[in-house]
C-alpha positions in Angstrom: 62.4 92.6 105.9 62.9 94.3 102.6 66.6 95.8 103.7 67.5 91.8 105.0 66.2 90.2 101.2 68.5 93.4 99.5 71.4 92.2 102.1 71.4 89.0 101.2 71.2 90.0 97.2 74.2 92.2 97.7 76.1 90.0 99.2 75.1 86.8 96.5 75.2 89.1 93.3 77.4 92.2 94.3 77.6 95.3 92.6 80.4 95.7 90.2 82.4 98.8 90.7 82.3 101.5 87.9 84.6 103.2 88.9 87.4 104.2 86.2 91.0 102.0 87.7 93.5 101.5 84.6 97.4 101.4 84.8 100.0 101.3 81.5 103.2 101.7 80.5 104.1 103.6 78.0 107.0 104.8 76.0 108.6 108.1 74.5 109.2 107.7 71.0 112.6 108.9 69.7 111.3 112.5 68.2 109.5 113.1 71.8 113.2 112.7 73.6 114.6 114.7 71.2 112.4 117.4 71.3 112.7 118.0 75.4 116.9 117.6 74.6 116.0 121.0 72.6 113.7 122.1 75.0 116.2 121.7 77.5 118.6 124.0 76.0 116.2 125.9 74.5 115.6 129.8 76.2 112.2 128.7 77.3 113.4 125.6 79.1 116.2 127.3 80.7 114.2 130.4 82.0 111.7 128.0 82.9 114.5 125.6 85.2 115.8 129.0 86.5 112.5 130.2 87.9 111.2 127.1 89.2 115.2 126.8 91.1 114.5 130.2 92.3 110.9 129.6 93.8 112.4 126.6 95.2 114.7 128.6 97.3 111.7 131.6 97.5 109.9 128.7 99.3 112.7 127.7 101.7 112.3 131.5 102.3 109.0 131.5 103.3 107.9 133.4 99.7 105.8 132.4 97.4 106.0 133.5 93.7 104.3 131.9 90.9 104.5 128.9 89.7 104.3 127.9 93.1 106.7 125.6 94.6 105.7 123.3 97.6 108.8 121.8 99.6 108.0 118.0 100.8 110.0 116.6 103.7 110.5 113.8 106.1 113.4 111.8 107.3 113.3 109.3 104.6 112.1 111.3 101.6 112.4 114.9 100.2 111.0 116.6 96.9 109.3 119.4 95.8 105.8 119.8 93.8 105.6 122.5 91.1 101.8 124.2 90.9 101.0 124.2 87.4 99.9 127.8 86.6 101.2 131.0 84.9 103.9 130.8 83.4 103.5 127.3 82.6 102.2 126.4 79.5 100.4 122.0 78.7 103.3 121.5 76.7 106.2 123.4 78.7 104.7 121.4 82.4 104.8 118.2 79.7 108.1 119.1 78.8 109.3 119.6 82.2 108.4 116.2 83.5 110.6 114.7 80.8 113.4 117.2 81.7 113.6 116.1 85.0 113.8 112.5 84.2 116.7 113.5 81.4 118.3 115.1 84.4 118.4 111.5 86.2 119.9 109.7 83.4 122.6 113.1 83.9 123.5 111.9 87.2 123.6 108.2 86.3 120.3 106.7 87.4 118.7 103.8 85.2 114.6 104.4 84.7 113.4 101.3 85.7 109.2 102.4 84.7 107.7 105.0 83.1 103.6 104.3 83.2 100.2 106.3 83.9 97.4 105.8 85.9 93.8 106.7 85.5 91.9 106.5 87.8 88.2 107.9 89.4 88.4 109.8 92.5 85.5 111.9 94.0 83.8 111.9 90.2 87.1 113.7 88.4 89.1 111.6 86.5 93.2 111.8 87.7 95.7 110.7 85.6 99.4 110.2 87.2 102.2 109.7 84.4 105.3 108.4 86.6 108.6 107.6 86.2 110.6 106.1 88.4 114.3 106.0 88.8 117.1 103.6 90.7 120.5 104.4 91.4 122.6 101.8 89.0 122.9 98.5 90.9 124.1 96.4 88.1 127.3 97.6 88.9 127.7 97.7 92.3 130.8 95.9 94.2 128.5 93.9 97.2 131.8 93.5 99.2 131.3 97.2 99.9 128.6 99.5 101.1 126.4 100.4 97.8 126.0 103.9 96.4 122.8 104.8 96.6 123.6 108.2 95.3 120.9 110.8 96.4 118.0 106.9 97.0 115.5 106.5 94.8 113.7 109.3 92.4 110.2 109.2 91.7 108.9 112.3 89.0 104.9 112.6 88.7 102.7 114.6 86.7 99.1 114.5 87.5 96.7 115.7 85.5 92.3 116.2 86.8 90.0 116.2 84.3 92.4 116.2 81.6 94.0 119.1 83.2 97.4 120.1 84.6 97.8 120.1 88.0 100.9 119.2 89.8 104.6 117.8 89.2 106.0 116.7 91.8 109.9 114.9 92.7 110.5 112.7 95.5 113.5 111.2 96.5 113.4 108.8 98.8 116.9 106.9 100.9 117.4 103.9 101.4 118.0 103.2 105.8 119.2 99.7 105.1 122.9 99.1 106.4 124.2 98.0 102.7 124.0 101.2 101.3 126.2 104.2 102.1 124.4 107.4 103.2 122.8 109.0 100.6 124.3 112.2 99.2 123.0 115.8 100.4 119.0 116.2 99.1 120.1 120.0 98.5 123.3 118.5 96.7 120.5 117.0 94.1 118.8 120.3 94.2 122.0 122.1 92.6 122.7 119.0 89.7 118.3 118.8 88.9 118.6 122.4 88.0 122.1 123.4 86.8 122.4 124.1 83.6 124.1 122.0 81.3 123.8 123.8 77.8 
């Protein structure tokens, strides 16, 4: 009888959940771009987008060298995840997920969000900064197929407990029949990590 009356309570006054659940955008301010443009061409950021290249292709390989590179792919998306670990530093991984989304506006995407996520999962705290990127539609001629350059980019860093953990960049295509193919995943490989200094 006892479990029927607490059935009945549950269902007429549920239990709100606790759990943590909070999305935001947010912004860089001027100083914070220009301090990953010197990153960027800085020695650390070079070395750093040279080793993480050459685990990518160490990975492809079937090698694994540190900081570990994991390959993600499917017919309709492709990335790679960076492990955050030795030699990566808070600030250099930080730095990093900015540099990858300066290498966007390179090719000639338009970053349509940049937000983070908190949220409880299995009592650690995960927090997902994203940005995401679209190839530039405002232009497009709609009497022709559109350019979807390499599809969509999505760039993630996701942090437990306060902690680095990942970084990870998807791309994912577009199927439908008003865009051209997409260019060569391996193609955006080459321009994400070539060196522009």
């Amino acid at each position: 009888m006892a479990s029927f009356i607490e059935d009945i309570f549950g269902k007429l006054f549920p239990k709100k959940d606790q759990r943590i659940n909070i999305k935001e955008n947010f912004t860089q301010t001027e100083d914070q771009k220009d301090a990953v443009e010197e990153w960027l061409v800085s020695e650390e950021g070079i070395e750093l987008l040279a080793l993480i290249e050459k685990n990518y292709h160490f990975k492809n390989s079937g090698m694994n060298n540190k900081p570990e590179v994991h390959i993600l792919k499917s017919p309709y998306a492709n990335g790679f995840a960076v492990s955050y670990e030795e030699p990566l530093t808070e600030e250099s991984f930080s730095n990093l997920f900015f540099a990858f989304g300066r290498r966007m506006l390179d090719l000639g995407y338009s970053r349509v969000s940049l937000d983070r996520k908190i949220e409880e999962v299995n009592d650690n705290v995960k927090t997902t900064e994203k940005q995401y990127f679209k190839p530039p539609l405002s232009n497009a001629d709609f009497s022709k197929k559109i350019d979807q350059l390499y599809g969509n980019v999505s760039i993630e860093k996701v942090s437990i407990n306060d902690k680095p953990n990942f970084l990870k960049v998807l791309v994912t295509v577009y199927s439908d029949h008003l865009y051209k193919n997409a260019d060569p995943f391996e193609e955006f490989i080459d321009n994400v990590f070539q060196n522009k200094s």
